[in-house]
C-alpha positions as CSV (number, residue, x, y, z in Angstrom):
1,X,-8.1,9.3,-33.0
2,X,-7.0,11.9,-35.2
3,X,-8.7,12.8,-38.5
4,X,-6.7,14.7,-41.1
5,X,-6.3,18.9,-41.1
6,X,-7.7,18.5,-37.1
7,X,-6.2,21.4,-35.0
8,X,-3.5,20.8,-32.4
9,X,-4.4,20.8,-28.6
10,X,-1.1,22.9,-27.5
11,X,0.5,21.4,-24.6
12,X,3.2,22.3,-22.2
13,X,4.4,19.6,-19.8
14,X,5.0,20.2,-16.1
15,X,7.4,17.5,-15.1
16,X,9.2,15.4,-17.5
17,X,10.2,12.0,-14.9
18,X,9.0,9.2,-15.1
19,X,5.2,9.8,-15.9
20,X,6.2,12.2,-18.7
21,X,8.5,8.9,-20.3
22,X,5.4,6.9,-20.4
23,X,3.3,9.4,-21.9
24,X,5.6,10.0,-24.6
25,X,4.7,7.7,-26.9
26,X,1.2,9.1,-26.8
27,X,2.5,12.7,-27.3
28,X,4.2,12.2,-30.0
29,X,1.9,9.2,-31.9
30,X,-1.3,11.1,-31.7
31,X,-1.5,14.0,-34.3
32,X,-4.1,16.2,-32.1
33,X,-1.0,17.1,-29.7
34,X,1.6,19.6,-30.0
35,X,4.4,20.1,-27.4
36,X,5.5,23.7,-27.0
37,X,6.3,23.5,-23.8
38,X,7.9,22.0,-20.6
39,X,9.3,22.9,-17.1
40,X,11.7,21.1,-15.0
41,X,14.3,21.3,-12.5
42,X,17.0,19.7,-14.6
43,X,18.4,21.2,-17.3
44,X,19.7,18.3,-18.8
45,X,15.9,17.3,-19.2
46,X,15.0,20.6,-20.5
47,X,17.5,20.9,-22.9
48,X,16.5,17.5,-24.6
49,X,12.7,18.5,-24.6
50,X,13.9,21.6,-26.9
51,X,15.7,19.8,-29.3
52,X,13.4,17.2,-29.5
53,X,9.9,19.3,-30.1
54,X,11.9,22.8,-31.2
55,X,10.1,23.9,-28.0
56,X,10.3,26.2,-25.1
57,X,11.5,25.0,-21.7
58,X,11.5,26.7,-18.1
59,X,12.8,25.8,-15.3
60,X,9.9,26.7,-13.3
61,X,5.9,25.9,-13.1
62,X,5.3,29.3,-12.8
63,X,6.7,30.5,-16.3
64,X,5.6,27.7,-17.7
65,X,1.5,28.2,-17.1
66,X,2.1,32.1,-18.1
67,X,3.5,31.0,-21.8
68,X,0.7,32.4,-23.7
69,X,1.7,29.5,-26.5
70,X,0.3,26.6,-23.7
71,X,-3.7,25.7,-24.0
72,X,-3.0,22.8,-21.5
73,X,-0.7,21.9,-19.1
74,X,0.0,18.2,-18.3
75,X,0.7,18.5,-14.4
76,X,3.3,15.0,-14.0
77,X,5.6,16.6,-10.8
78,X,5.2,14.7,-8.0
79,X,2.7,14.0,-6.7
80,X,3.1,16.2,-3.3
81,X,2.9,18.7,-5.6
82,X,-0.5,18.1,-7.4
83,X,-2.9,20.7,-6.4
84,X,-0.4,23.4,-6.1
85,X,0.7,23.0,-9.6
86,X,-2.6,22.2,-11.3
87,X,-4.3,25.0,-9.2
88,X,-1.6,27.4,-11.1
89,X,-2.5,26.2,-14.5
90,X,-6.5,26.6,-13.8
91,X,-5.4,30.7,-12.9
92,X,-3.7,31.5,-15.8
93,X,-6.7,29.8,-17.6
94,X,-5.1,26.2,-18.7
95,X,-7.3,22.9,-19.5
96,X,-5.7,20.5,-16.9
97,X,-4.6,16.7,-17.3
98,X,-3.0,15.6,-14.4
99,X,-1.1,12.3,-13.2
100,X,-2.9,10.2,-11.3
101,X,-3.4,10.4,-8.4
102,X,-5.1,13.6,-8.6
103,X,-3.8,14.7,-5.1
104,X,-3.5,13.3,-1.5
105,X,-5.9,14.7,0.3
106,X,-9.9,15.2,-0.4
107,X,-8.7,19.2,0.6
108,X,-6.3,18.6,-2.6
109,X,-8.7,17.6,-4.8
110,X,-11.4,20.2,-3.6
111,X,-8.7,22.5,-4.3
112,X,-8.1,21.3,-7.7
113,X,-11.6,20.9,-9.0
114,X,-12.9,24.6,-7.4
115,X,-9.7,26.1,-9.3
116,X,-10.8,24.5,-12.6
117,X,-14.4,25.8,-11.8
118,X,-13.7,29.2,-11.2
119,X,-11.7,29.5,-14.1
120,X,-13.7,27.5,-16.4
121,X,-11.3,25.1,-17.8
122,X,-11.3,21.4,-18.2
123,X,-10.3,18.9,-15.9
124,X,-9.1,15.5,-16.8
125,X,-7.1,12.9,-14.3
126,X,-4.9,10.2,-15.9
127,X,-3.4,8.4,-17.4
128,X,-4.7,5.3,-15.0
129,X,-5.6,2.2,-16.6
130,X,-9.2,2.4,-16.5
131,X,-8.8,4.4,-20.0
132,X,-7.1,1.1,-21.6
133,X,-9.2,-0.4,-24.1
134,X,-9.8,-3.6,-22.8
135,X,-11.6,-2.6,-19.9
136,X,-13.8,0.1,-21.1
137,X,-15.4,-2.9,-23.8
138,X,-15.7,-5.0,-20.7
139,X,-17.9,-2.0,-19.5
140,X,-19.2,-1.7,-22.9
141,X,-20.3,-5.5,-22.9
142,X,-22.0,-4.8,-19.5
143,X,-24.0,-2.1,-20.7
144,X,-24.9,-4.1,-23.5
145,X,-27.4,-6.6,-20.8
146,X,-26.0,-9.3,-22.6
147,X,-25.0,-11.1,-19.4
148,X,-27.0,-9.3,-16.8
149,X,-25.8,-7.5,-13.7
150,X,-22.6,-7.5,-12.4
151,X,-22.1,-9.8,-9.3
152,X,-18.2,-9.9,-8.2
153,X,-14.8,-8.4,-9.4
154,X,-11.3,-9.6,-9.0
155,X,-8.3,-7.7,-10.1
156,X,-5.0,-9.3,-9.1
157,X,-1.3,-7.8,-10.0
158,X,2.4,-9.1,-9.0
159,X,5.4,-6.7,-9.8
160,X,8.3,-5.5,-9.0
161,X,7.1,-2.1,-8.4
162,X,9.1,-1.5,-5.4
163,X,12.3,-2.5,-6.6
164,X,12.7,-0.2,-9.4
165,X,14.4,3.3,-9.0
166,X,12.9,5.3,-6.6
167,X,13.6,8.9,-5.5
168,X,12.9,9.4,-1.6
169,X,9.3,11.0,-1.7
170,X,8.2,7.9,-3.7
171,X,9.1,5.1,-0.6
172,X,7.1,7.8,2.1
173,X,3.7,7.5,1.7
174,X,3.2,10.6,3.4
175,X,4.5,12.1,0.4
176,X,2.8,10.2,-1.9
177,X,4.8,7.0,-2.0
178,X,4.0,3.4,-2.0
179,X,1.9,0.8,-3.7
180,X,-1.9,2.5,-2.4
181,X,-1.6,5.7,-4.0
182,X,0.9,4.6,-7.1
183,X,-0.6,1.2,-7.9
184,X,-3.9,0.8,-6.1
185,X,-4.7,4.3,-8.3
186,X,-5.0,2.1,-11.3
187,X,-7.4,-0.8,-9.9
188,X,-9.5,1.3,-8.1
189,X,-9.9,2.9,-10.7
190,X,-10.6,-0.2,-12.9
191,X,-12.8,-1.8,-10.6
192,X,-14.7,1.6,-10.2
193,X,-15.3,2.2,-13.8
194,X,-16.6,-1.8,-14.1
195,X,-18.7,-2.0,-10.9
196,X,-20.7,1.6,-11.6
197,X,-18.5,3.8,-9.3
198,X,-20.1,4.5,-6.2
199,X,-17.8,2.6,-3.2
200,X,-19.7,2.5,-0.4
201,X,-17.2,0.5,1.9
202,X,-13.5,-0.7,2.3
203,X,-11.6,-3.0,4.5
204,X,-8.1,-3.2,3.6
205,X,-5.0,-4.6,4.8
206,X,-1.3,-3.2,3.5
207,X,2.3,-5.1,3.7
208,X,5.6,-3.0,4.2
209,X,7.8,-5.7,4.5
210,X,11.3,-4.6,3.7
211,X,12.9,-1.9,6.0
212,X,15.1,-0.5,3.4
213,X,12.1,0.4,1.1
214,X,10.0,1.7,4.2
215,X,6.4,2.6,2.7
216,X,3.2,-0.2,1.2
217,X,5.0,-2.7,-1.2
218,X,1.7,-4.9,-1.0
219,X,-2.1,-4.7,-0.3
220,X,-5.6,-7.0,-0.2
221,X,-8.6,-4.5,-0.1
222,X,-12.4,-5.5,-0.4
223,X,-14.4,-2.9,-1.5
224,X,-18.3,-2.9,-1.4
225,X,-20.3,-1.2,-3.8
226,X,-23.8,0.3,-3.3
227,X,-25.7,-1.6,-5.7
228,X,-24.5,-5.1,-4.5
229,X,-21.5,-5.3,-6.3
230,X,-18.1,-6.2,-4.2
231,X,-14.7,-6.1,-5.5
232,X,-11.3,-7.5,-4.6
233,X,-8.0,-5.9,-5.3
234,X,-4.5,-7.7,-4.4
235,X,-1.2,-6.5,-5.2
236,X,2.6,-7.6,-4.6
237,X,5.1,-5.4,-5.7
238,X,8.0,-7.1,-4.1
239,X,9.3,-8.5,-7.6
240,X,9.2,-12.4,-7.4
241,X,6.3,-13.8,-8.8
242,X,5.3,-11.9,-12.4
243,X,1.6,-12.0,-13.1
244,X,2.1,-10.7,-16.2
245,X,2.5,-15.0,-17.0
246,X,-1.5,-15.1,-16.9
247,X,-1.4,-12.4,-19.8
248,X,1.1,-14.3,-21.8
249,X,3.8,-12.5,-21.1
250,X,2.6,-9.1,-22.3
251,X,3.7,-6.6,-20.1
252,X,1.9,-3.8,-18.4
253,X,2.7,-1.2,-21.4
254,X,1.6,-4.0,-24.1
255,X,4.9,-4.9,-24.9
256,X,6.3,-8.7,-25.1
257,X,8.3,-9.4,-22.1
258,X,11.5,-12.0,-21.6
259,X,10.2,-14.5,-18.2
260,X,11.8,-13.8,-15.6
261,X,14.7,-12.4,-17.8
262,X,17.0,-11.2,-14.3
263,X,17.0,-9.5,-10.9
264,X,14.5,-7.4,-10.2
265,X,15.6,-6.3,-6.8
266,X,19.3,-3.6,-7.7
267,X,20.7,-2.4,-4.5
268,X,22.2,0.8,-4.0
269,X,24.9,1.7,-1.6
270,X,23.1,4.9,-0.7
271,X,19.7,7.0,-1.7
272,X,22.2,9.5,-3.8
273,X,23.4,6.9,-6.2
274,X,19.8,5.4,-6.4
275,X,18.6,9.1,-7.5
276,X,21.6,9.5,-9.8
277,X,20.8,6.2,-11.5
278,X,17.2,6.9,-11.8
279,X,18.2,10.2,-13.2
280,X,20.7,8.9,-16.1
281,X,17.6,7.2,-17.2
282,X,15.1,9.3,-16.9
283,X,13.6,11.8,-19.8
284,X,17.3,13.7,-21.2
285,X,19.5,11.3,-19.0
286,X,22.6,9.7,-20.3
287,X,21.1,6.2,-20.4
288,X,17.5,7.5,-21.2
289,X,15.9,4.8,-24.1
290,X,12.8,6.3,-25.5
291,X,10.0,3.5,-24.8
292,X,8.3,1.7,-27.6
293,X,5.4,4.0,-29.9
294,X,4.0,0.9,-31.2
295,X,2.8,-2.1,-29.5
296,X,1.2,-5.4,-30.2
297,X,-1.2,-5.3,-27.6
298,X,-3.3,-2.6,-25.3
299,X,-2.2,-2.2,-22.1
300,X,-3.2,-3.5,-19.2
301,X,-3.1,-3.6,-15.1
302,X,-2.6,-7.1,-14.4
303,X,-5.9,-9.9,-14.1
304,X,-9.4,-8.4,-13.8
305,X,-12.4,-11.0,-13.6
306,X,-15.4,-10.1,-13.6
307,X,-18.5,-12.1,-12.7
308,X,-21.5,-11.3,-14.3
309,X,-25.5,-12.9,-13.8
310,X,-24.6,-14.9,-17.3
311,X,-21.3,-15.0,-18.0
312,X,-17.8,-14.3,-16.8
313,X,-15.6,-11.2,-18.3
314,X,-12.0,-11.7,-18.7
315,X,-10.0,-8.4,-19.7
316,X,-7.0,-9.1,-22.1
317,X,-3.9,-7.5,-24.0
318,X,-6.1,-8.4,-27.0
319,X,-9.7,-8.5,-26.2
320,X,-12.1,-9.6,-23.5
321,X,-12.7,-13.7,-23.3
322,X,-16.2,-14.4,-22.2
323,X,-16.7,-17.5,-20.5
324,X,-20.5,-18.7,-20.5
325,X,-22.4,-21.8,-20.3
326,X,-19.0,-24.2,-20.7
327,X,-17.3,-22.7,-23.5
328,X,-14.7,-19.5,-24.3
329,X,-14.7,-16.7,-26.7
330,X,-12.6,-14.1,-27.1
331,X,-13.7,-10.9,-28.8
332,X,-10.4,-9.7,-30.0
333,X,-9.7,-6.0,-30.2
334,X,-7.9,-4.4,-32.8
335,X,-4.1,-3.4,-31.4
336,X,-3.9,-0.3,-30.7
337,X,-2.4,2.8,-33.5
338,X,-1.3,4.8,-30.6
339,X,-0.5,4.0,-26.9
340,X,-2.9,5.5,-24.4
341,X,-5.0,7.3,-27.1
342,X,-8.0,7.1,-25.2
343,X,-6.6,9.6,-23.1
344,X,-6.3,12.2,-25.7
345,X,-9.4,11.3,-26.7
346,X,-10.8,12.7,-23.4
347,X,-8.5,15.6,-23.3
348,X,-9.4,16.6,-26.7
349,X,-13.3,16.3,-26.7
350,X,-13.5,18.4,-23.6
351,X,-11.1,21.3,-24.8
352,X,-12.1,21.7,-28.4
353,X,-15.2,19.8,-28.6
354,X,-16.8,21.3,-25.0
355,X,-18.0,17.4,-24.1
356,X,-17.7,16.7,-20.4
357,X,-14.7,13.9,-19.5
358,X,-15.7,10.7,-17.7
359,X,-12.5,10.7,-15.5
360,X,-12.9,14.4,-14.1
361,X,-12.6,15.8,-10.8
362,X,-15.2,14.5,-9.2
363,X,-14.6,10.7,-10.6
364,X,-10.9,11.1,-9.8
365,X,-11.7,12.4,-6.2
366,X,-13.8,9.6,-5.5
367,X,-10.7,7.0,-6.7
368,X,-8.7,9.0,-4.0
369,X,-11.1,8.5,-1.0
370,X,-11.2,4.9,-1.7
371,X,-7.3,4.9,-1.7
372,X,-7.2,6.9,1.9
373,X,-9.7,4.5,3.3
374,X,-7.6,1.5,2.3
375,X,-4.3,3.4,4.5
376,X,-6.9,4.2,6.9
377,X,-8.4,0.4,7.1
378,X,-5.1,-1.3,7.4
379,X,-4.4,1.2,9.8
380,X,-7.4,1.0,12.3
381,X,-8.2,-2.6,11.3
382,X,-11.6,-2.0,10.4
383,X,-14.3,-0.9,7.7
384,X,-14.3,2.4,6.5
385,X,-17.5,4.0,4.9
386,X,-17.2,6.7,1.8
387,X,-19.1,9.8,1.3
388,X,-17.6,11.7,-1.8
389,X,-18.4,8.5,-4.1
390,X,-19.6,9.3,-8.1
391,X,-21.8,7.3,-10.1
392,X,-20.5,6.1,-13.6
393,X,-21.7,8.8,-15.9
């Protein structure tokens, strides 16, 4: 976190949807950042961003990565649009940190990371939920030997992911949509991080069950790891059963939630007035509400489990409960001063401090081949083996 007199990363935003709202809060709690700033299509969007930060808007990428007052651009356009967008930042010389996931195709990626290369600026992917507290002092505890080697991981989720507003790209995987490359981002990612890094296999199957929402809603995956380790990842986003009960009703962004407070599936008479609806709430929207800067609790992706040679590892809002020889303990965290600190803390190191980011190119590359060979499994019906797979730094 931020120590007092500290200089100010300078960023300019690329993008301010949806992935821009949630990174608010981190934006504007952690004193290391400055926004100076922002491109977007709307203007209604871009307006709000100036009187907001009493910063600089454009309505393209272009001018944006050529603003001489930017140091990093935070690439959160859709993600079709990935490596084209962070490939512009690396060649006007911008430190990158861009949405997960980092692109859609292992091309995409290559692109990205040999742009950053060749113009010698850092590369950081998230936010994905790898960077929450929680999970990196499960890692932490690992690497402690405490409890041995890790055995088995489970990491379950039920949302209604699928049911909230969606602009077209986002239900056509092709274009990045659906539950693989939006949700199983984040428990790759997790599971990853936890079980060393390096996939080596996957069999997956994916659910599209609702015509009118036509892209991956749900998915089981197994993944195999090469040091023994296996993982299983399950995910409904179809918006009846809330698994957000097992963390006691703290919500994926640490806040308290209200059970089951009301429908979670709005219809829309056409894809127009679903846009429009998603766009009054969105960043300088009529009905845009700024999301909470303080929170009780860390946030989190759902269950993760984690079976160890002595113990098992339970990742929590508040801590990590370990479960050994009959009894329970949690080691409770403290709550977090800033949401999603940890990924300024990467950004921050790298740029000004020169210290290499654990979720880089390569890391983030390796998340995306896993989440091509789960479309790919489903698809084929079979096992898929990984080549471009990273070891946990």
């Amino acid at each position: 976190m931020s120590k007092p007199n500290e200089r100010k990363l300078r960023l300019g935003v690329a993008g301010l949807g949806r992935a821009f709202t949630l990174m608010l809060p981190t934006f504007t709690g952690d004193a290391r950042v400055q926004l100076v700033a922002a491109a977007d299509t709307r203007s209604e969007a871009r307006q709000r961003f100036v009187a907001d930060f009493s910063a600089t808007s454009y309505a393209t990428i272009e001018e944006l990565c050529a603003d001489p007052a930017v140091e990093a651009v935070y690439v959160a356009t859709p993600h079709e649009y990935h490596a084209q967008h962070a490939a512009l930042a690396a060649q006007h010389g911008k430190h990158i940190l861009i949405e997960k996931p980092m692109a859609l195709t292992l091309a995409e990626c290559a692109k990205i990371i040999d742009a950053a290369r060749r113009s010698g600026v850092h590369l950081v992917v998230g936010h994905s939920h790898s960077f929450d507290a929680p999970v990196r002092y499960v890692r932490a505890l690992i690497e402690s030997g405490d409890f041995g080697r890790v055995h088995m991981i489970n990491a379950i989720n039920y949302t209604d992911y699928l049911y909230r507003p969606r602009r077209p790209e986002e239900l056509d995987t092709a274009r990045g949509g659906g539950a693989v490359f939006n949700q199983a981002a984040h428990q790759v990612d997790v599971v990853r991080l936890i079980g060393g890094g390096r996939v080596a296999s996957v069999r997956a199957v994916t659910g599209s069950w609702d015509v009118s929402r036509p892209t991956e809603g749900a998915y089981a995956a197994l993944l195999t790891f090469d040091n023994d380790v296996f993982a299983s990842l399950t995910y409904n986003g179809y918006g009846h059963f809330d698994s957000d009960e097992f963390q006691g009703w703290i919500g994926e962004m640490g806040q308290t939630k209200q059970p089951y407070a009301g429908p979670s599936r709005p219809g829309f008479a056409t894809p127009q007035d679903e846009l429009a609806f998603k766009n009054a709430r969105n960043y300088g929207g009529a009905e845009f509400r700024p999301p909470a800067v303080h929170t009780a609790a860390h946030q989190h992706f759902g269950t993760v489990l984690v079976s160890c040679e002595r113990a098992d590892l339970r990742a929590f809002p508040n801590g990590v409960m370990i479960y050994q020889n009959g009894s329970a303990r949690l080691d409770a965290l403290p709550p977090p001063t800033a949401p999603r600190a940890e990924v300024i803390d990467e950004l921050y190191e790298a740029v000004v401090n020169g210290k290499a980011p654990l979720h880089n190119g390569a890391w983030a590359m390796a998340t995306v081949e896993v989440l091509l060979a789960m479309l790919r499994s489903a698809h084929e019906g079979r096992d898929v083996t990984l080549s471009h797979q990273v070891a946990l730094p």
